[in-house]
C-alpha positions in Angstrom: 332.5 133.4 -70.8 330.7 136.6 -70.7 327.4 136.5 -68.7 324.7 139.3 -70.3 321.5 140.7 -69.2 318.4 139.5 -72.0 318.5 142.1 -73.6 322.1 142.5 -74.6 322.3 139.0 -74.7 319.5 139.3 -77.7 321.2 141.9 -79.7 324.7 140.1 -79.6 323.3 136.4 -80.6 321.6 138.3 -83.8 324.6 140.4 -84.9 326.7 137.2 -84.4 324.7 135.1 -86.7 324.7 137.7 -89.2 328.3 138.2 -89.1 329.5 134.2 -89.0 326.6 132.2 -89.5 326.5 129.6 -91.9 324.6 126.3 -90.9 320.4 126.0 -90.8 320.1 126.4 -87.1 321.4 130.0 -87.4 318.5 131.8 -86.9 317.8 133.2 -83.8 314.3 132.8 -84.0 314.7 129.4 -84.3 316.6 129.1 -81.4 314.6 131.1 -79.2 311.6 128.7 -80.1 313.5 125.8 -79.0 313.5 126.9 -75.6 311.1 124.9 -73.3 309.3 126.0 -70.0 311.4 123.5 -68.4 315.0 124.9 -69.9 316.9 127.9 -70.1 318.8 129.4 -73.5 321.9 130.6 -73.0 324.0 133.3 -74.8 327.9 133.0 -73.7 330.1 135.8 -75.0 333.8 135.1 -75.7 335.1 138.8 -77.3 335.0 139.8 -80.6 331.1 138.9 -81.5 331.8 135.5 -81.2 329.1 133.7 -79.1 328.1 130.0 -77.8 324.6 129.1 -78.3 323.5 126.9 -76.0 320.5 125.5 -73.4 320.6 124.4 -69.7 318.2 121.7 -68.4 319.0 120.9 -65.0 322.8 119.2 -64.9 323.1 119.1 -68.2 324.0 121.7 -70.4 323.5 121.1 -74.4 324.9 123.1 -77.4 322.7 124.5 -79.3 322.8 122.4 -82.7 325.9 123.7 -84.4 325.4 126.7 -81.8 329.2 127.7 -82.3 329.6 131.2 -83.9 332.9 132.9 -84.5 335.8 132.4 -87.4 335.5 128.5 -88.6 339.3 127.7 -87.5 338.2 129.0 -84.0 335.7 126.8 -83.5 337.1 123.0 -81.6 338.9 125.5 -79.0 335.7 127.5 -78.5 333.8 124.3 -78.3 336.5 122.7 -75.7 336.1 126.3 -73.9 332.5 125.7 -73.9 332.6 122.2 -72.4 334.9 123.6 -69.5 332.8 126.1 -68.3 330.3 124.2 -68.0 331.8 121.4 -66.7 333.5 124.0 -63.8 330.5 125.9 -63.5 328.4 122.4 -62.0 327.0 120.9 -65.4 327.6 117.2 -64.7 327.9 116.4 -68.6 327.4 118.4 -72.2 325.2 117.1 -75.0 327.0 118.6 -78.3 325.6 118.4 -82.0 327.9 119.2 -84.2 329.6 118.1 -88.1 331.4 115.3 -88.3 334.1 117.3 -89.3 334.3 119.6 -86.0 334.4 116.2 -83.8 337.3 115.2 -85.4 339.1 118.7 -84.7 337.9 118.9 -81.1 339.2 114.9 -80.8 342.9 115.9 -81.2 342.7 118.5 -78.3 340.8 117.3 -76.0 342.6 117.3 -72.7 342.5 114.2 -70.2 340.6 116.1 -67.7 337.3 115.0 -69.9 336.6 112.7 -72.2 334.2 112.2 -74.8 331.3 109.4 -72.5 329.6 108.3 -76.1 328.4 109.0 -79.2 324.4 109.0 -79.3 322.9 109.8 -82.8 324.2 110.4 -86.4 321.8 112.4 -88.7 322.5 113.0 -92.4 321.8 116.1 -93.9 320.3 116.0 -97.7 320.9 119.1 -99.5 318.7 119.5 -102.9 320.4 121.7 -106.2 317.9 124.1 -106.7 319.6 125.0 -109.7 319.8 121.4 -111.5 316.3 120.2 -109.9 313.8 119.9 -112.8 310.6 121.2 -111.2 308.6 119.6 -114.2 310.0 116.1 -113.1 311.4 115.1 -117.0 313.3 112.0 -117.9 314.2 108.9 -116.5 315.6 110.2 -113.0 312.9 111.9 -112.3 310.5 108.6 -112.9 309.3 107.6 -109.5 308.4 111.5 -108.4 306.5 112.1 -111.4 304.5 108.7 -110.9 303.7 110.1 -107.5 302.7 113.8 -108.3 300.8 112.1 -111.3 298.6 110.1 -109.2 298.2 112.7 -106.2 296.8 115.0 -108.8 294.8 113.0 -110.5 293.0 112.8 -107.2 293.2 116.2 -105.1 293.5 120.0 -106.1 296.4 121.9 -103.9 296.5 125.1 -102.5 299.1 126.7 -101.3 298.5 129.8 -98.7 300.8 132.2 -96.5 300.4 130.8 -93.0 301.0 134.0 -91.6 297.5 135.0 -92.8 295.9 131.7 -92.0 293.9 131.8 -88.8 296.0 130.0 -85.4 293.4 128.5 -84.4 293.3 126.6 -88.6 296.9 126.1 -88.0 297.1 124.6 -84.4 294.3 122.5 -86.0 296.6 120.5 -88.0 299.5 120.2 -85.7 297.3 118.4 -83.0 296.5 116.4 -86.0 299.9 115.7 -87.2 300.9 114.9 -83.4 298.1 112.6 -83.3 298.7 110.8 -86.6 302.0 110.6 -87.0 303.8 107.2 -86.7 307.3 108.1 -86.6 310.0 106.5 -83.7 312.1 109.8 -84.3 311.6 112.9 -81.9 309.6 115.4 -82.8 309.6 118.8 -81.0 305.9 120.1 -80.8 306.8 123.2 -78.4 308.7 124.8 -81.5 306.0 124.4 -83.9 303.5 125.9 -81.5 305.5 128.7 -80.7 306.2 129.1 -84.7 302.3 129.5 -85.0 302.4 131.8 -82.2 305.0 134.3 -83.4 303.1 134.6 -86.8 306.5 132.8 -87.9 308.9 135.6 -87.3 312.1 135.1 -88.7 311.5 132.6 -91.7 311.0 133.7 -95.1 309.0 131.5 -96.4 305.9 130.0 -94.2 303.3 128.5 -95.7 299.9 126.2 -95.2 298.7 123.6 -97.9 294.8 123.1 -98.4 293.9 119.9 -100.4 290.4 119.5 -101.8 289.4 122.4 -99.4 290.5 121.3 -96.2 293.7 122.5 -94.5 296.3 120.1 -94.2 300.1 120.8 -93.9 302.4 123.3 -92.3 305.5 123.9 -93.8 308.7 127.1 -93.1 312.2 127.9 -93.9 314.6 130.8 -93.8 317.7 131.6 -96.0 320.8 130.1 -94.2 323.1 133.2 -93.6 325.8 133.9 -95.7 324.5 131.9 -99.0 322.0 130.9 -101.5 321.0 128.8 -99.9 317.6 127.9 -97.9 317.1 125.5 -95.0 313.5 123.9 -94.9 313.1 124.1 -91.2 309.2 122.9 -90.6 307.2 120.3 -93.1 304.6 118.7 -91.2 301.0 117.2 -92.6 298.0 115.5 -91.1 298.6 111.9 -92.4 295.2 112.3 -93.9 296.4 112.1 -97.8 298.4 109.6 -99.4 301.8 110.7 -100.5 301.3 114.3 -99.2 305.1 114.5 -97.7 306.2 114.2 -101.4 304.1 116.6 -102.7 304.9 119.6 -100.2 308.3 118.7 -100.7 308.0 119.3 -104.8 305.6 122.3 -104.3 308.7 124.0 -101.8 311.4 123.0 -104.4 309.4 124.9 -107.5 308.6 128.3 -105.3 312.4 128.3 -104.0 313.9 127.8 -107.3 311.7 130.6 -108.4 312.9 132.7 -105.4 316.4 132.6 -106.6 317.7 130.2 -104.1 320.2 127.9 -105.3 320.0 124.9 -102.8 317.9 123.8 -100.3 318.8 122.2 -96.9 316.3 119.0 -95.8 317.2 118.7 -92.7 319.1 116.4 -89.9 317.4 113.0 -90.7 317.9 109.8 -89.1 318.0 106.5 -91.3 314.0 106.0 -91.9 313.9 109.9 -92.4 316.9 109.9 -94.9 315.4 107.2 -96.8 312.3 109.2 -97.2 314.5 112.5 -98.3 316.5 110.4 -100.5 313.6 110.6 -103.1 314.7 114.0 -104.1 317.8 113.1 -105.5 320.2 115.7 -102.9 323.1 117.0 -104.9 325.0 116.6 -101.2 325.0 114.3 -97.6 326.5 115.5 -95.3 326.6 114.3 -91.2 326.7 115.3 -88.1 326.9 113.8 -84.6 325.4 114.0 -81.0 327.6 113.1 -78.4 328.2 113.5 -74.5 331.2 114.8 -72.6 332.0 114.8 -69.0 335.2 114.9 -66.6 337.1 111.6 -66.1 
């Protein structure tokens, strides 16, 4: 593992994701607003512009999610190269996030020296067809979302505004609210979205904030995943205040994509209460992935 100064450290994380990224976390925006007064990001060079993305917090070191970046049949020996360092280098376990898929790989070459301590989460991964999603809800399948975008407009008048020319202190406004309101058992990471209303949301391509009936009331950002069509909605969060308002930003995102050219759209790693709730949309795809913990034996 190559150690770099910022700076070159910076330039070799962005030409890397250009060159092999493919999941939604590959934005390195997105990972540099994941970093936490409390932890450290860390680029780790192995030759040839492939990189490990990753965080350090204390004696544990996590990958970044799906933070592996080089050629796709590369990637269970860079992540068992990854694990080593670390492990040598005084980590006293790894957290790693990755597909299902790439667990399996890394479980047939695993060495005895570690082992894999447990499994922690499973998220699923809706991803919508942009391409066969009727944005005027017609039909039988589409029954239940038109009953609900029938009723919410029956009652409130949407607007939908770039955030990066809505005032902070309007935005920071409705994440205190949504931190306040929300109900959710899942975690939530308010650091990022503060330091996405802080860098005037550099590096997405689409950031915008709903007003309903006047008032200012949802947040929501995404960026094309590289190398494809398609777009990964990164940030949807609302202040709780409106009935059936997670539906609605979702179907207002879905119509301005598909006009955008994009040809699917990435919801997100959800757990089971969260999936439920994405199900609504009718993803074209599920895919998982899996958060687990190495150490030595």
């Amino acid at each position: 593992m190559k150690k770099m100064n910022a700076a070159d450290a910076s330039e070799l994380a962005q030409s890397s994701i250009e060159k092999f990224g493919f999941e939604p976390e590959h934005n390195f925006y997105y990972f540099m607003n994941n970093e936490e007064p409390s932890t450290a990001n860390l680029v780790m060079g192995l030759g040839n512009q492939k990189i490990i993305l990753a965080n350090s917090h204390g004696k544990c070191t996590s990958l970044f999610p799906s933070g592996i970046l080089g050629p796709k049949e590369e990637h269970a020996k860079m992540l068992l190269a990854f694990c080593n360092y670390c492990l040598k280098e005084g980590a006293q376990e790894v957290t790693v996030e990755v597909r299902k898929s790439l667990l399996e790989d890394f479980n047939k070459i695993i060495p005895k020296s570690i082992h894999i301590k447990s499994l922690d989460y499973e998220y699923g991964w809706p991803v919508i067809s942009l391409k066969n999603f009727d944005t005027e809800l017609k039909g039988p399948r589409y029954y239940e979302l038109r009953k609900i975008s029938s009723r919410f407009f029956k009652e409130n008048k949407i607007e939908i505004c770039e955030a990066m020319q809505t005032d902070k202190h309007v935005l920071a406004k409705i994440l205190a609210e949504w931190k306040k309101n929300r109900k959710s058992k899942d975690m939530s990471y308010p650091h990022e979205y503060e330091m996405w209303i802080s860098t005037n949301f550099e590096g997405t391509d689409y950031a915008k904030c709903a007003f309903v009936n006047g008032k200012p009331c949802a947040i929501f950002c995404g960026w094309r995943i590289p190398n494809s069509n398609s777009f990964y909605l990164g940030v949807v969060l609302h202040n709780y205040k409106i009935r059936e308002m997670g539906e609605i930003l979702y179907l207002e995102c879905f119509k301005n994509l598909k006009s955008m050219g994009f040809g699917f759209c990435n919801l997100g790693g959800s757990d089971s209460n969260l999936l439920n709730f994405k199900k609504k949309f009718l993803p074209e795809e599920i895919y998982e992935t899996v958060e687990f913990t190495v150490e030595r034996r």
